[in-house]
C-alpha positions in Angstrom: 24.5 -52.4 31.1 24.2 -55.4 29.0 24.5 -55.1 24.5 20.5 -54.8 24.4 20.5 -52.1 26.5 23.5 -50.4 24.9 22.1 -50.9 21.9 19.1 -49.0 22.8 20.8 -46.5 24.3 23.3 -45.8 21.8 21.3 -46.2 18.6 23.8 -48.4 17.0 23.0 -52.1 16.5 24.2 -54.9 18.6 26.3 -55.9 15.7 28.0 -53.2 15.2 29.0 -52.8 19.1 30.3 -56.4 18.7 32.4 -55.1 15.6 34.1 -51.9 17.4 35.1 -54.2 20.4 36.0 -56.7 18.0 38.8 -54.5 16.0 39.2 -52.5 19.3 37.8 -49.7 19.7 35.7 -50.1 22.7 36.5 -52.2 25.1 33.9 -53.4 28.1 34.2 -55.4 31.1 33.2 -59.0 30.9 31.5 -60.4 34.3 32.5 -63.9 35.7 29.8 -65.4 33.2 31.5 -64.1 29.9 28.8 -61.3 29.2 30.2 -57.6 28.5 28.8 -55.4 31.2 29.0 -51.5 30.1 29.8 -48.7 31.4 29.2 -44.6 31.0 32.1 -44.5 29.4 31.8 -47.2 27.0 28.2 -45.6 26.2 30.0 -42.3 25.7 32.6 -43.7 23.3 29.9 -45.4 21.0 27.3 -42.2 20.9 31.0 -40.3 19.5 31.7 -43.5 17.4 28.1 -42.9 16.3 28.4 -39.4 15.4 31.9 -39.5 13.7 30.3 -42.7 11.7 27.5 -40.2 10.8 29.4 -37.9 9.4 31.6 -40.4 7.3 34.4 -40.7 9.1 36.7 -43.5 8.2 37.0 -46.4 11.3 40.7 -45.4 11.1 40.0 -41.6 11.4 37.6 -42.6 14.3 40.2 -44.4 16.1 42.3 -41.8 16.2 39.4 -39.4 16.6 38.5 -40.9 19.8 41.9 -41.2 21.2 42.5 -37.7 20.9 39.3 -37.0 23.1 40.4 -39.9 25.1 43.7 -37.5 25.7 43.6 -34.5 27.8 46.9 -33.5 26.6 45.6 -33.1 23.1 46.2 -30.7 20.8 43.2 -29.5 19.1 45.4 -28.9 15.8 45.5 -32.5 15.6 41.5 -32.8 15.9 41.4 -29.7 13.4 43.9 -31.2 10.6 41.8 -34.9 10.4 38.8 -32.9 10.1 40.2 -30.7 7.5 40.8 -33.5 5.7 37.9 -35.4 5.7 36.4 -32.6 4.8 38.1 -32.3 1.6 37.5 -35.5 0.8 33.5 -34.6 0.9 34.1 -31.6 -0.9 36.2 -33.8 -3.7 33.1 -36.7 -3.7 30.7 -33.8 -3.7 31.9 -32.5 -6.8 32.6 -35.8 -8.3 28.6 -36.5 -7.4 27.8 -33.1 -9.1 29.2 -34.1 -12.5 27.6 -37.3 -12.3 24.8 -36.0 -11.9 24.8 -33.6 -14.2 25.8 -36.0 -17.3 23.2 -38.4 -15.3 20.4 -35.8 -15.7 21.7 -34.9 -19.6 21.3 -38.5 -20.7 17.5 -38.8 -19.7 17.0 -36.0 -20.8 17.9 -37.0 -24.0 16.4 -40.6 -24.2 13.2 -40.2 -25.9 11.9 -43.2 -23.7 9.8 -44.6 -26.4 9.8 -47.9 -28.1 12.7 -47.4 -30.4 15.5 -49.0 -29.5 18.0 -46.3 -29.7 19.0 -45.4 -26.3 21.6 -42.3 -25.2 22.2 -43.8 -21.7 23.0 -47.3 -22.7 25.3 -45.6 -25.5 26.9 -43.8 -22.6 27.1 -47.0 -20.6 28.8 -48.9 -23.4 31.1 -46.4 -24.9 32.3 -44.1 -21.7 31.1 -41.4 -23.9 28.4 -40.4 -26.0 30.1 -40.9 -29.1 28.3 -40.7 -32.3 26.3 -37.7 -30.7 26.6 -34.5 -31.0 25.3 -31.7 -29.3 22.2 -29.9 -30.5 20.4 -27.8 -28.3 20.2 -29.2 -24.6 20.4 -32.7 -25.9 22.5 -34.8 -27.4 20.9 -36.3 -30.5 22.2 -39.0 -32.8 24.3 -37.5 -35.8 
């Protein structure tokens, strides 16, 4: 199979095929006339690239993700543990995106999105904190 086709196939761009051979995670056979010719196998190895990309996976987590499955002598506590990981690392940004939004959402709220030029969010966005504020209510209001 040629890169069009693979691409096709695949779903991921031609680009990014080129990138994963380039830092080495695929490698596919090059005919006498310099063109990479795929295989099953390389096709295989880019729909899991795919899928662990989907799911956030770091290129270096993938890399090892895929020579664990490239490894019949694995140990599925080794698949298990990167996982785990990763998926404290959503958890963490998860929580992180929560409060964000959450002091995101408080800020509009409180902007009276008029045409005075007193502004909670760019407060926020200059201070780092709402300072000057105080609480009253749901919003914060200017003291």
């Amino acid at each position: 199979m040629n890169i069009g086709e693979v691409s096709k196939r695949s779903g991921l761009p031609a680009k990014t095929i080129r990138y994963y051979e380039e830092i080495g995670l695929i490698a596919p056979l090059r005919g006498s006339n310099g063109y990479r010719a795929f295989r099953e196998k390389d096709l295989r190895k880019l729909a899991f690239l795919a899928r662990a990309r989907s799911l956030g996976f770091s290129i270096e987590d993938c890399r090892t993700l895929l020579s664990l499955y490239e490894d019949e002598t694995r140990s599925s506590a080794d698949v298990k543990a990167i996982a785990q990981q990763h998926l404290q690392k959503i958890r963490r940004k998860m929580h992180e995106l929560a409060a964000m939004e959450e002091t995101l959402s408080d800020l509009v709220q409180c902007c009276r999105g008029d045409n005075r030029p007193d502004c909670p969010i760019l407060k926020d966005l200059a201070d780092g904190q709402p300072s000057d504020t105080e609480i009253r209510g749901d919003c914060l209001q200017s003291a």
